[in-house]
FIVEXNU-706692 format. One record per residue (C-alpha): x, y, z. Coordinates in nm, 3 decimals. Layout:
// FIVEXNU-706692
X,Y,Z
X,Y,Z $
...
***
This chain:
// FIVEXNU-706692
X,Y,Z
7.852,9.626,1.990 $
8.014,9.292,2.065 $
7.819,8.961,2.040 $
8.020,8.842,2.385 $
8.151,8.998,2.628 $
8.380,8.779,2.866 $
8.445,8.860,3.215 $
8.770,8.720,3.329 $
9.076,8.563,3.172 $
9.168,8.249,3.346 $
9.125,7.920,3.174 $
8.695,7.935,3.198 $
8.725,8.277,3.041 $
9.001,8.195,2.750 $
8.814,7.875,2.666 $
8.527,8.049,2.645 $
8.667,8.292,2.387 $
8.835,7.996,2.195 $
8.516,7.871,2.147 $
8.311,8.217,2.056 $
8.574,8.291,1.790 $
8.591,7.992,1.615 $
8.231,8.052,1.584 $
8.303,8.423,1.425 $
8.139,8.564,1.761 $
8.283,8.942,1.803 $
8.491,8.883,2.130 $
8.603,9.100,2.384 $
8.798,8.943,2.719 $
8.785,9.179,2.994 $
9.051,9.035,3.139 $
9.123,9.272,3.455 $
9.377,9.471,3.594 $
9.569,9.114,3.690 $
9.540,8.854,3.409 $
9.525,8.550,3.360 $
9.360,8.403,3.707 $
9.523,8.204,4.006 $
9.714,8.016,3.760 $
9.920,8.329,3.755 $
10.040,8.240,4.112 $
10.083,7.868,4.059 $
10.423,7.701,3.973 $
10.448,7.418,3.791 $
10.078,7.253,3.668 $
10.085,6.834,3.620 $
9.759,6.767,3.608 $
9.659,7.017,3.316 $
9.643,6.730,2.986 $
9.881,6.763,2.738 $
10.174,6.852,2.967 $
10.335,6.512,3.081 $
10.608,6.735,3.204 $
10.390,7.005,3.322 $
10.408,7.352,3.296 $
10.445,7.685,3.445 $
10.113,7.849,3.530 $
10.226,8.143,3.378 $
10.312,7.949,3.046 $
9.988,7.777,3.026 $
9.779,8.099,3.049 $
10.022,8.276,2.808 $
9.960,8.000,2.563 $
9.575,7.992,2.625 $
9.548,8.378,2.571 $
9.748,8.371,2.213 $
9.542,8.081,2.090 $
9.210,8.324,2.168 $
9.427,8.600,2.026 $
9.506,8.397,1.681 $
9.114,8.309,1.654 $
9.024,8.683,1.666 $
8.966,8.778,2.080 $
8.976,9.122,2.112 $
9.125,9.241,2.514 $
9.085,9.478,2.770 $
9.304,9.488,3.087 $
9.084,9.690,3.287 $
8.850,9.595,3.611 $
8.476,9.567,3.577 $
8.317,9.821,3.783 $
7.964,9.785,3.671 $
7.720,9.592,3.495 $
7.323,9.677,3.366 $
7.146,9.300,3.328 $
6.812,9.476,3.317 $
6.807,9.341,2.931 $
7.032,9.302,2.599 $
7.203,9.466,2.473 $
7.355,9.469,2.831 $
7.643,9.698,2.954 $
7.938,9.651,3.115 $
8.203,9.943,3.283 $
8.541,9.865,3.299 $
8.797,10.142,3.347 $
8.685,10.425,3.100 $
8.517,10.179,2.889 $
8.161,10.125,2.857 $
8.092,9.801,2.657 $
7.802,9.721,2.491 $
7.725,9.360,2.423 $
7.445,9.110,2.295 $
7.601,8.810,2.567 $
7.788,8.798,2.881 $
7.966,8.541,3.016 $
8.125,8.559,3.365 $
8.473,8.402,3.434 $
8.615,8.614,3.689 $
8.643,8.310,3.937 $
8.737,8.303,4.324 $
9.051,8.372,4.547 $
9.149,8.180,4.827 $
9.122,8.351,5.185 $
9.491,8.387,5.284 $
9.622,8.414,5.639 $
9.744,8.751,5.556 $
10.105,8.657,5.661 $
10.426,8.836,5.442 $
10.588,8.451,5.481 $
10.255,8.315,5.335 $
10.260,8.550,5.044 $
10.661,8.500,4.983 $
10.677,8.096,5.033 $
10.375,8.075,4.763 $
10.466,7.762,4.539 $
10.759,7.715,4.753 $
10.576,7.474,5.047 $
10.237,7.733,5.066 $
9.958,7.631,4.916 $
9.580,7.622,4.896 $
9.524,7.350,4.660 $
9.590,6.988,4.809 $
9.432,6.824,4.468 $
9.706,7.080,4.271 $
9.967,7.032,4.518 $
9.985,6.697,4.738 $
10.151,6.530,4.485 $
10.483,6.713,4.590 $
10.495,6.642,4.944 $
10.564,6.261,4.930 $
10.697,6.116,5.267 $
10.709,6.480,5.451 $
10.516,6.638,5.739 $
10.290,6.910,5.611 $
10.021,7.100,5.806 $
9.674,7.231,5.721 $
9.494,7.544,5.860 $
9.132,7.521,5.914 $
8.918,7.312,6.118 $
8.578,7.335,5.864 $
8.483,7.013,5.569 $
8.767,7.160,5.312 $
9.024,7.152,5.548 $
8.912,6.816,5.690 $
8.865,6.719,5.371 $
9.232,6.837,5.222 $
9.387,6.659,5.521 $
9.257,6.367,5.429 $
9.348,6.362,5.050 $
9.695,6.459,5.183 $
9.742,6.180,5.410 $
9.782,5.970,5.070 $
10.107,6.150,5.022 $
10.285,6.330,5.324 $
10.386,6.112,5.650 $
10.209,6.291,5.902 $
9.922,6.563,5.849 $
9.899,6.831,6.148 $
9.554,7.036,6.176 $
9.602,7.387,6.267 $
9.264,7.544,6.419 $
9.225,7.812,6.641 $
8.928,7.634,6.817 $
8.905,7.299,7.037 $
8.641,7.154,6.856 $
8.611,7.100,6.450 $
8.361,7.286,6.223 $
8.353,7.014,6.020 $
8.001,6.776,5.966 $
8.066,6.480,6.191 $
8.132,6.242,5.908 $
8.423,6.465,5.813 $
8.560,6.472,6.161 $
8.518,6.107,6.214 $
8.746,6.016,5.870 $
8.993,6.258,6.015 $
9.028,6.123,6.379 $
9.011,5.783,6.265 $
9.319,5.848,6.034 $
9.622,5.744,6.235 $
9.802,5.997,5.975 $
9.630,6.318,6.123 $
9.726,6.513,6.415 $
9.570,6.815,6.564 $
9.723,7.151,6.721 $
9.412,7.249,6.862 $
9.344,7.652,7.022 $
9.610,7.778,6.794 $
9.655,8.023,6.503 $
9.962,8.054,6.267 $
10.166,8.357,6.348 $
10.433,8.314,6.101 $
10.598,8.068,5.832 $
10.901,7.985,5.823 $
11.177,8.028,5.622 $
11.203,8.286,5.383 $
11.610,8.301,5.420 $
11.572,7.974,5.273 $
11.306,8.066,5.043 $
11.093,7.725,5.148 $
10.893,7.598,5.430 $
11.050,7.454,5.708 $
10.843,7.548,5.989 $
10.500,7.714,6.114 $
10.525,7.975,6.432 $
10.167,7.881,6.617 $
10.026,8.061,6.884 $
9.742,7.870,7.155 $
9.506,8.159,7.208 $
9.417,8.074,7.570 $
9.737,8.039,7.682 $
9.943,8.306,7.421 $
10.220,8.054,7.424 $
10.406,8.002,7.070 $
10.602,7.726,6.909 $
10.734,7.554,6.668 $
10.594,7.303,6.443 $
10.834,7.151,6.172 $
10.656,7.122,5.848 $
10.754,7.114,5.468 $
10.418,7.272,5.342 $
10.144,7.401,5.467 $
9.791,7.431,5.320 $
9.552,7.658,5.405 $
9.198,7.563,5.341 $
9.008,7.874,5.501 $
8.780,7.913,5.228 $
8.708,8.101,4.883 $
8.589,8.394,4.801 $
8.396,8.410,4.445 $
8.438,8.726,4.268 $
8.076,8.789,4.254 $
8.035,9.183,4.430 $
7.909,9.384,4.155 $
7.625,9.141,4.050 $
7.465,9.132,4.370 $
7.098,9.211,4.368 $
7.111,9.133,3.988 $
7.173,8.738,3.977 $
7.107,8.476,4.162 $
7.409,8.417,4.438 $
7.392,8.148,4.731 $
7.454,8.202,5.055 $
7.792,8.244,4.962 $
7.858,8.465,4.688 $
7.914,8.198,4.402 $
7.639,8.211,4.118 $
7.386,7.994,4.068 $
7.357,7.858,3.748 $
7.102,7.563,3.603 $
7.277,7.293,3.301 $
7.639,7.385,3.445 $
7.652,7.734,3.330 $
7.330,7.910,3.249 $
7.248,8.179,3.531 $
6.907,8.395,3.647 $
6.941,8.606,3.344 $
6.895,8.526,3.014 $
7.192,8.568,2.798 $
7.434,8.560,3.114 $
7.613,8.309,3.129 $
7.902,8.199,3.432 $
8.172,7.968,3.424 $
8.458,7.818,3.603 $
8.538,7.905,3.980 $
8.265,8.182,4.018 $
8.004,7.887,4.033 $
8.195,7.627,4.109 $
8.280,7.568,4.444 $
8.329,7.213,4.430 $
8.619,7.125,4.178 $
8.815,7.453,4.143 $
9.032,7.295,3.932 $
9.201,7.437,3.563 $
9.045,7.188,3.372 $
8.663,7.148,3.468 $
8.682,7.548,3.475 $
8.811,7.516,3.125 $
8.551,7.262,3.030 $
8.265,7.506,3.181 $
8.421,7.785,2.950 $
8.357,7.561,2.667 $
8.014,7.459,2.820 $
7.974,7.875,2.811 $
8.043,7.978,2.532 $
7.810,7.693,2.345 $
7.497,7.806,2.589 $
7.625,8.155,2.405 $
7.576,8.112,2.051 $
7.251,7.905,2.107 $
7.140,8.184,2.308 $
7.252,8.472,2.010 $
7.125,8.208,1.722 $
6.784,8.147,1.916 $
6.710,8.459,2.146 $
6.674,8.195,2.442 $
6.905,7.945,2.462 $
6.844,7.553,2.506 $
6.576,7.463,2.711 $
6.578,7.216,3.004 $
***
């Protein structure tokens, strides 16, 4: 029996079992079959405190995971399958494993929707990315693209326009998604240009292991071209890791969980933190903050039987 179980081992779920430790909590990470969270795929961080030279992403969830380690976190590298919320002590499948525990909280976060390209997967930290807040700083004075045409991608054009010399919207339709105040900033942003009816069929160039150009295709016509770029952000969305609670938490409309003071979900003694209900910020830090946020809700909730009240 384990006073908290932790779903997820990016920096929500770590923090979270920082926390749960120091406060002699039994603590098990499930951390999945691919540890350690998007951070894993991110090159070098700048905006993470403490790091005013940065550091890999890689490093930084290495470091996070051994500081939970020293304080006591137990691991499991194995995918949860299943999970009974009916009522503690609740039970969670992962692998051959069936773990019973007196807390949950759920870290396992969201992926970005990818293109699906073998260029986009390659060039990764080398000119691709889907985090202008993470990223923009690096493209100073160059022409970049972004691939969308909904409020994220008119809204990570615009934050990019503060760094890159021109902006170029890639969107498969002639018309935005985006609310009309969002479209407005974007064509009023002398910045901001628009390749409108057209789809990315390739990035180039992985010979040169960066981004030098996109390969777009108009759909109406089926003509392709070139567009010169240094990066390329694509802001198609996230998908929150939220399948197997279905039907027993509360979701919106799309897929993240719904939680009430920051972290506290539709079951008591469930807890959810970082990118799984936040899909607003998606940054390191406020997903390591709602870890810590977490894990306190956690031990009120195992000291009291119900948690604060609001």
């Amino acid at each position: 029996m384990h006073d908290v179980a932790i779903i997820g081992s990016g920096p929500a779920g770590l923090t979270a079992a920082i926390y749960t430790c120091r406060a002699e909590l039994k603590t098990l990470v499930i951390e999945g079959m691919s540890p350690g969270g998007q951070l894993m795929i991110t090159s070098t961080v700048e905006n993470f405190p403490a790091f005013p030279d940065g550091i890999e992403g890689p490093e930084l969830m290495d470091r996070m995971k051994k500081q939970a380690g020293k304080f006591g976190a137990e691991f499991l590298g194995a995918d949860v399958t299943e999970v009974e919320l009916a009522s503690p002590p609740f039970k969670v499948k992962a692998g051959k494993e069936t773990i019973e525990t007196k807390s949950i909280i759920i870290a396992s976060g969201a992926s970005s929707r990818w293109l699906g390209l073998e260029s986009e997967e390659k060039l990764r930290g080398k000119g691709v990315s889907a985090c202008a807040t993470c990223d923009g700083f690096f493209f100073g004075g160059k022409e970049i693209a972004v691939v969308g045409g909904g409020d994220a991608a008119i809204e990570e054009a615009t934050f990019l326009t503060r760094f890159a010399s021109k902006v170029t919207i890639v969107h498969r339709r002639d018309e935005l998604r985006a609310s009309k105040a969002m479209q407005k900033k974007a064509f009023d942003n002398d910045k901001i240009e628009f390749a409108w009816d057209s789809i990315v069929e390739d990035i180039l160039d992985m010979g040169q292991n960066k981004v030098t150009a996109l390969v777009l295709k108009n759909v109406k016509t089926e003509e392709t071209r070139e567009l010169p770029v240094e990066g390329v952000f694509i802001a198609i969305g996230h998908k929150p890791a939220t399948e197997i609670f279905k039907g027993k938490l509360d979701l919106d409309d799309k897929g993240y969980i719904v939680t009430k003071g920051d972290t506290i979900t539709s079951v008591p003694g469930v807890f959810a933190a970082g990118d799984v209900q936040d899909p607003r910020y998606r940054q390191a830090i406020s997903a390591a903050g709602s870890g810590c946020m977490a894990a306190i809700e956690a031990m009120h909730f195992l000291e009291s039987g119900s948690g604060f009240t609001w």
